[in-house]
C-alpha positions as CSV (number, residue, x, y, z in Angstrom):
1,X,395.5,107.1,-40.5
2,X,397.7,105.8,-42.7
3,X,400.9,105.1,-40.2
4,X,398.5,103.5,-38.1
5,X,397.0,100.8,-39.9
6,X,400.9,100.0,-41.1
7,X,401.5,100.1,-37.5
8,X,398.8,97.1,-37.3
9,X,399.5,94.9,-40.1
10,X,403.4,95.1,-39.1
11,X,402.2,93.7,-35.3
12,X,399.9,91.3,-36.9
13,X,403.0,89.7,-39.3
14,X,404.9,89.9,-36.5
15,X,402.9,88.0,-34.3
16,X,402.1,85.1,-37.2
17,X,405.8,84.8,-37.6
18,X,406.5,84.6,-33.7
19,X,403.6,82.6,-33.2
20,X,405.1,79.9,-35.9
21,X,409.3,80.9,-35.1
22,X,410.1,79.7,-38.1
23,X,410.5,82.7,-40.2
24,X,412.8,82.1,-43.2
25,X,413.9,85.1,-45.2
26,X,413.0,84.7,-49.3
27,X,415.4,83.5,-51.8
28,X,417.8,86.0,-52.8
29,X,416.3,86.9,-56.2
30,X,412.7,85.7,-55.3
31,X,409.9,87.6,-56.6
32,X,406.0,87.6,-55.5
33,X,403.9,89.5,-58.0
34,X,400.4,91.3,-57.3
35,X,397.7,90.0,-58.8
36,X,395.2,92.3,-56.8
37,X,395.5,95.4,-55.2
38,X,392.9,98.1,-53.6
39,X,393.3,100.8,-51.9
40,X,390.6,103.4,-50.9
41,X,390.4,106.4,-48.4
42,X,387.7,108.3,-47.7
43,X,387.2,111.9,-47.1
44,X,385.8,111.0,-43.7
45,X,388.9,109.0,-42.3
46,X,387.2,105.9,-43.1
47,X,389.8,103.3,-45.5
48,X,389.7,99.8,-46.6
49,X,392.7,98.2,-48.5
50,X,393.4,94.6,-50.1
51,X,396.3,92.9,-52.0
52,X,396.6,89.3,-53.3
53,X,400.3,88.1,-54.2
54,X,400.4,85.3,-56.4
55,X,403.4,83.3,-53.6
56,X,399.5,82.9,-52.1
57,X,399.9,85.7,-49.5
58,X,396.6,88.0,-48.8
59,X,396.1,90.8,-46.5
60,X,393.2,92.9,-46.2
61,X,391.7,95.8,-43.6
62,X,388.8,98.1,-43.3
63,X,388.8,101.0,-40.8
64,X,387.4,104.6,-39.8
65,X,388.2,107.2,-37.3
66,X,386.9,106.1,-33.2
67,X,384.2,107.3,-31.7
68,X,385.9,108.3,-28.5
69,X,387.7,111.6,-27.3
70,X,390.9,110.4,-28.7
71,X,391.2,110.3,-32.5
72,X,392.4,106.6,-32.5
73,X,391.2,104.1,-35.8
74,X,389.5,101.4,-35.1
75,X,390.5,98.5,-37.6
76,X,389.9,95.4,-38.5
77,X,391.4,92.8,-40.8
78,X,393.4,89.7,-42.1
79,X,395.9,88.0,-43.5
80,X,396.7,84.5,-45.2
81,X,399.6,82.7,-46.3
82,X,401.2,79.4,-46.1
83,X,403.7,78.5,-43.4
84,X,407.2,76.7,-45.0
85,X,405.9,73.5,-43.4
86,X,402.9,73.6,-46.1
87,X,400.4,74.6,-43.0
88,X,397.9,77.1,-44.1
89,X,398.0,80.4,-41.8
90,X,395.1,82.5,-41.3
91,X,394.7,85.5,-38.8
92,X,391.5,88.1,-38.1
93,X,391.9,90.7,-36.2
94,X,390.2,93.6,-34.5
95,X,392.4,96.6,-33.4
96,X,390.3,99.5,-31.3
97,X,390.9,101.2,-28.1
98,X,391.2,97.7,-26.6
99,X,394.1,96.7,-28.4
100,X,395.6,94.5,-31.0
101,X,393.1,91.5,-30.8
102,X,394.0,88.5,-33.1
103,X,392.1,85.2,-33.8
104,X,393.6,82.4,-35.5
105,X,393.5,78.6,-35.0
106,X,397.7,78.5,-34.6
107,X,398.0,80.9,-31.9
108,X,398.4,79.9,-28.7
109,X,394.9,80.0,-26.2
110,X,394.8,82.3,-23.2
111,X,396.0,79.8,-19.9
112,X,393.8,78.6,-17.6
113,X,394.0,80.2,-14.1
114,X,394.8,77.6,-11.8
115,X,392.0,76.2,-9.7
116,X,390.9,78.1,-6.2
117,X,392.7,76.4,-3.4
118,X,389.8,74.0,-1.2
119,X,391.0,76.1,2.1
120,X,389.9,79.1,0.3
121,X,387.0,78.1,-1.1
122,X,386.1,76.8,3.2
123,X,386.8,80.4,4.1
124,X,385.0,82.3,1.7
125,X,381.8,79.8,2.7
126,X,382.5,80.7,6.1
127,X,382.7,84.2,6.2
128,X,379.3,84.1,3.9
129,X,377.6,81.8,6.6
130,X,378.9,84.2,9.1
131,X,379.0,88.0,8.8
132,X,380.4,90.0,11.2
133,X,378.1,92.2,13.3
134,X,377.4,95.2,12.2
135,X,379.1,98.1,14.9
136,X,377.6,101.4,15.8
137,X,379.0,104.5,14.1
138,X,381.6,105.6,16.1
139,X,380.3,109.5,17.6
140,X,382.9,112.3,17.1
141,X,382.6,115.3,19.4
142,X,384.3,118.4,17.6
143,X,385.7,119.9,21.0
144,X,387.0,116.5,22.2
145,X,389.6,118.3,19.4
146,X,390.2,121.5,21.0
């Protein structure tokens, strides 16, 4: 359990720091202090952990052991911090047998398919307005084989 949710928070920072591609290494001799810091596993696979930096950075998560054949967690969590622009980041997440699923308002949204051609849309009225006949089974004799 525990190399998975590290497994998820490190996809979720890397996809905030993609998802901005501005990522600028700290200061040489920079230091971010915890202020708050929780960490609790349960018995029953079940976790939740939290931290609080005072550089304004917060991450939290909350999972517990699937309920499928395969013995995967399903988490879900967040993170905050602000971008070197001054923009306010903010990313939830869900990660279960579905995948990594992130929500935040600086991602990029899912592209529209592109619209259904009009010749396609005429021929998938036609066929609808005209079925084909339905044909007689075709009849097999077993010693036509022989």
């Amino acid at each position: 359990a525990t190399n998975m949710y590290k497994w998820v928070i490190l996809v979720a920072v890397f996809s905030a720091v993609a998802a901005q591609g501005r990522y600028r290494p700290p200061a040489p001799g920079q230091v971010a202090n915890i202020l708050r810091q929780t960490n609790d596993v349960n018995p029953d696979g079940s976790y939740q952990w939290s931290f609080e930096a005072d550089n304004g950075i917060s991450a939290q998560e909350q999972g517990k052991p699937g309920g499928g054949k395969e013995p995967a967690i399903e988490a879900q969590g967040g993170f905050q911090y602000t971008a070197p622009d001054g923009t306010p980041i903010s990313l939830n997440y869900v990660a279960d047998e579905n995948g990594f699923q992130p929500q935040a308002a600086h991602l990029p949204v899912a592209p529209t398919p592109p619209p259904i051609p009009e010749y396609i849309l005429r021929a998938i009225a036609y066929n609808a307005a005209n079925p084909e006949p339905q044909q007689k089974p075709l009849r097999v004799y077993p010693s036509a084989f022989l």
